[in-house]
C-alpha positions as CSV (number, residue, x, y, z in Angstrom):
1,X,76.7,86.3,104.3
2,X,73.2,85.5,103.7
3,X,72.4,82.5,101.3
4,X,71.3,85.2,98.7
5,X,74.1,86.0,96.4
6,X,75.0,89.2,96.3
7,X,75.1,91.1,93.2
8,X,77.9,94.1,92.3
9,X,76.6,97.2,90.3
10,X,79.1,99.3,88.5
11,X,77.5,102.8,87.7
12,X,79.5,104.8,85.2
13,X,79.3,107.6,83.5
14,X,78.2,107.3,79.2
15,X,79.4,110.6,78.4
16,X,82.5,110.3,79.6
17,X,83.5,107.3,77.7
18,X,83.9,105.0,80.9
19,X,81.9,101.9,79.4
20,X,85.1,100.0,78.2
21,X,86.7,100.9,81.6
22,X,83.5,99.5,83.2
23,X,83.2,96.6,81.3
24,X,87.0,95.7,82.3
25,X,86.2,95.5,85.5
26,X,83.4,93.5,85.3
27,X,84.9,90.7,83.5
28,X,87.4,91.0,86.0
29,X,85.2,90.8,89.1
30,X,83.3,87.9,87.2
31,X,86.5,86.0,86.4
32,X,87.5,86.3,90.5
33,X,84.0,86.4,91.9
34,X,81.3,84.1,89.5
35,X,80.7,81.7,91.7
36,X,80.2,83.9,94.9
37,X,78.0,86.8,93.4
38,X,74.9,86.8,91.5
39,X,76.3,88.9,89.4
40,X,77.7,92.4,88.0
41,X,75.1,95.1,86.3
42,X,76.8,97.9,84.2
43,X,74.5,100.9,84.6
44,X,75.4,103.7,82.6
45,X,74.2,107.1,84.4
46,X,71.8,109.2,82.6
47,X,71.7,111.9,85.4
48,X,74.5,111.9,87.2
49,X,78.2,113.5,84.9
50,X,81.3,111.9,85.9
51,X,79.6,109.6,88.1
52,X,82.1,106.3,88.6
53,X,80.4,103.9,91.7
54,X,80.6,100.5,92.4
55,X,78.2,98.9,94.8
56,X,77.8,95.3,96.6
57,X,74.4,95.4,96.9
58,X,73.5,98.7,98.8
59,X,77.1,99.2,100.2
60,X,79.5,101.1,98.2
61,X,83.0,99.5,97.2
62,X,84.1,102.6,95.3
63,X,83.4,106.1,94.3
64,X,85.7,107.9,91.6
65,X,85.2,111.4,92.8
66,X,86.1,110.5,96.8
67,X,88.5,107.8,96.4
68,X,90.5,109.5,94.0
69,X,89.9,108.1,90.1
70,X,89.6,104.4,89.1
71,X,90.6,101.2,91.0
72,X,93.0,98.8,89.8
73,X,92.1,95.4,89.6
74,X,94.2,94.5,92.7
75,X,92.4,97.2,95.0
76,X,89.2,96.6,93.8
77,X,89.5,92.8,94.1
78,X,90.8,93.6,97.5
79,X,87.5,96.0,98.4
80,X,85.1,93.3,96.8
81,X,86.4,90.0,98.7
82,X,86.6,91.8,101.8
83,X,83.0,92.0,101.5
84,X,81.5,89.4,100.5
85,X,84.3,86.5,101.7
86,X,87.0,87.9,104.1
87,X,88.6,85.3,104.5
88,X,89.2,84.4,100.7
89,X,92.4,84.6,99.3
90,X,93.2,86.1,96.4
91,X,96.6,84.8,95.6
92,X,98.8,87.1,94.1
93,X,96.5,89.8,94.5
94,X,96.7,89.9,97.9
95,X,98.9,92.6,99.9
96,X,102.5,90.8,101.3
């Protein structure tokens, strides 16, 4: 990892109600992650319908339509530290 930060982007869709979900998740990743990111934009979509992404950076950590609906926290936790700090662990989060 560089020494820039990196920052997540959750892009969700307005129309579909997915704010609340959104912003879940971002106190989530902020809660697990706030001292290793710069932080998490919410973006709602004004182009895209029944878009869900999440992006670290440039690289995408999830898409609703191809990996099948939402994340839980445990998964995306999972997808974000494996990211940005590998070797991190996550405590009960983590797989046995």
């Amino acid at each position: 990892m560089t020494d820039q930060l990196p920052t997540i982007t959750i892009t969700y869709c307005p129309g579909c109600n997915w704010m609340f979900r959104s912003s879940w998740m971002c106190q989530e990743l902020l809660h697990s992650f706030g001292e290793h990111i710069h932080g998490v934009t919410l973006v709602p979509s004004k182009h895209t319908p029944g878009i869900f992404e999440i992006h670290i950076d440039e690289q995408l950590v999830w898409n609703r339509k191809t990996d099948g609906g939402f994340p839980s926290a445990t998964d995306l936790k999972q997808r974000v530290r494996d990211i940005i700090d590998p070797d991190r662990d996550l405590g009960h989060h983590d797989k046995k």
